[in-house]
Structure formats: C-alpha cells, structure tokens
C-alpha positions, 0 to 999 in steps of 0.5 A: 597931422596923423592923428586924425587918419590914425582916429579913423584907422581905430575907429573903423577897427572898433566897428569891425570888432563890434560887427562880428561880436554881434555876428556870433551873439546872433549866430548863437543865439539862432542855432546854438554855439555848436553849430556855428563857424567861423565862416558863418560869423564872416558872412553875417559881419561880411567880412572875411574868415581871416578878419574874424581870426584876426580879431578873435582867436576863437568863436567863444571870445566872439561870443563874449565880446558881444556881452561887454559892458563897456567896463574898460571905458567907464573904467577909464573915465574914473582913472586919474578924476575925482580921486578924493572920492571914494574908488567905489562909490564913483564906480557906483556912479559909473556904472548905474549911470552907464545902466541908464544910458545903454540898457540895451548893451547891457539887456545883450550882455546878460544873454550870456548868462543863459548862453553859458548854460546852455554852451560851457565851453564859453565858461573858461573864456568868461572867467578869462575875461572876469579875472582880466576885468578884476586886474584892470580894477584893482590897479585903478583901485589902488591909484586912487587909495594910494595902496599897493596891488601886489602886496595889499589887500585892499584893491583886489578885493575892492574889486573883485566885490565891484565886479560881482556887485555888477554881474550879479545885479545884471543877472538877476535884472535878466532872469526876471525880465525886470524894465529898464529903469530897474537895472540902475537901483539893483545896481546901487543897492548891490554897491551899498550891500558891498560898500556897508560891509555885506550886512545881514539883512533884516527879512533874513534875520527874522526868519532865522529867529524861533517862533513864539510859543 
C-alpha cells in the first residue's frame, strides 16, 4: 500500500532536483557562474536556499546535473536485458535512440562544454562526474561479458571508449551547430571507430603519403 505515496514522494523529488538543475544552467548562462548564488538559483527553482544544499553541495554540481544525459537510465535499461548481444553495440542502440528522442536534453548538455571554458572551477566536478559515469559502466559492462571489473581489463576500458565515443560526438554535433537528426549518425559512427578497434582512416592516410614526383 506504500508504493504509490512512496512513487510519488521520488517523483516530486526528481522534479525539485530538475528544477534547480535548470535553475543554474539558466543562471549561468545569463550571467556567468561567478555571479551566481545559491539564493539566486532558489528563487529562479522557487524554492528555498536549504533545498538547493540539500540537493547540490555546490552550485558547480547544479550546474552540471542540468547537462546529464540521462546515461544512468539507459544505463539501466541495458543492465540485466539482451545479455547475448555484445555491451557496446546495445549501448550504441541506447544512446543513439536516446539522441532521437531527447535531442533538446542532449542540445542542454553540450552548453557545457563552452560553460567549462569560460568557468574552470566546474572542471574537477565534470571529471568527478565522468569518472563516476565509467564506474557505473564497467560494472554493467563486466555483468554481461562474464569478466571481472577489479582484475580484468576489459570492462574499463570498454568504458571508458563508450564515454568518449559519446562525449566527443556530443561535442562536436554542438560546436558545429549541426541539426538534430545528425546527432544519432555521429553517435553511430563514434561507436563504430571504437568498436572496429580505432582504424586509421583513409582521408588521413592519403595525406601522410608523399606526393608523386
């Protein structure tokens, strides 16, 4: 009988930690992280400077949590399905499918590329919170491949290629303003480099050739 008040209960906590998320992205954005408070982020979440700490210890992490996107629960939806199929390529699936659906969440998340030039005191937070997401990879990576996270290889590494594979199509989609529907492709094709072991492309390899004489 308490499942559903207790649904509720995370619920109404999801969208509080959403609001003042979004609340400092906004912030931030009009006026530089500098300049921001914690009151300030309050008032524009309306809610109060004690909910704020409650849920970020630091307007940095605020910041940050905006951008997310949403790896824990596509994370989630791979763990314990479709096991026979190889950790990246559903993670590929996932996430490009992800790109299609939410391109606005993800357009939000790659403002924060630009945020951390302008603002490097959220640098060590977006390491945190990259090194956090590779954990919470290679133990689903290593479920699946039967191996072993503190003595084998394979899973961090896996990893951490599937997180750059992400972050980097993210960010080059953003810095070249690029249309929605490009986003799911990059994303493919960064898995496909990754997943075919980082071949030398073609364009590159004719440039390094000498020319004819």
């Amino acid at each position: 009988m308490d499942d559903e008040p207790l649904g509720l209960r995370e619920l109404k906590k999801q969208m509080t930690r959403e609001a003042i998320a979004a609340a400092a992205l906004k912030l931030t954005l009009d006026k530089g992280l500098s300049d921001v408070t914690i009151d300030e982020i309050a008032r524009e979440a309306f809610v109060s400077p004690r909910t704020v700490s409650n849920y970020f210890p630091s307007k940095e992490e605020a910041v940050l949590a905006a951008g997310s996107i949403g790896a824990e629960q596509i994370l989630d939806e791979c763990d314990g399905s479709r096991s026979d199929e190889p950790p990246l390529k559903v993670l590929c699936e996932q996430l490009s499918e992800y790109a299609r659906e939410y391109p606005d969440h993800l357009r939000r998340a790659s403002q924060l590329a630009q945020l951390e030039e302008e603002n490097p005191s959220l640098r060590p937070y977006r390491i945190a919170q990259q090194v956090e997401l590779v954990q919470l990879l290679s133990e689903r990576i290593a479920v699946h491949t039967c191996t072993d996270v503190s003595t084998d290889l394979y899973p961090s590494l896996a990893a951490s290629g599937a997180v750059s594979a992400m972050v980097t199509s993210l960010a080059l989609w953003a810095r070249n303003d690029l249309p929605d529907e490009r986003l799911p492709t990059m994303i493919e094709d960064a898995f496909s480099i990754l997943i075919g072991g980082y071949p030398h492309p073609p364009a590159e390899a004719d440039k390094s050739r000498p020319a004819d004489d």
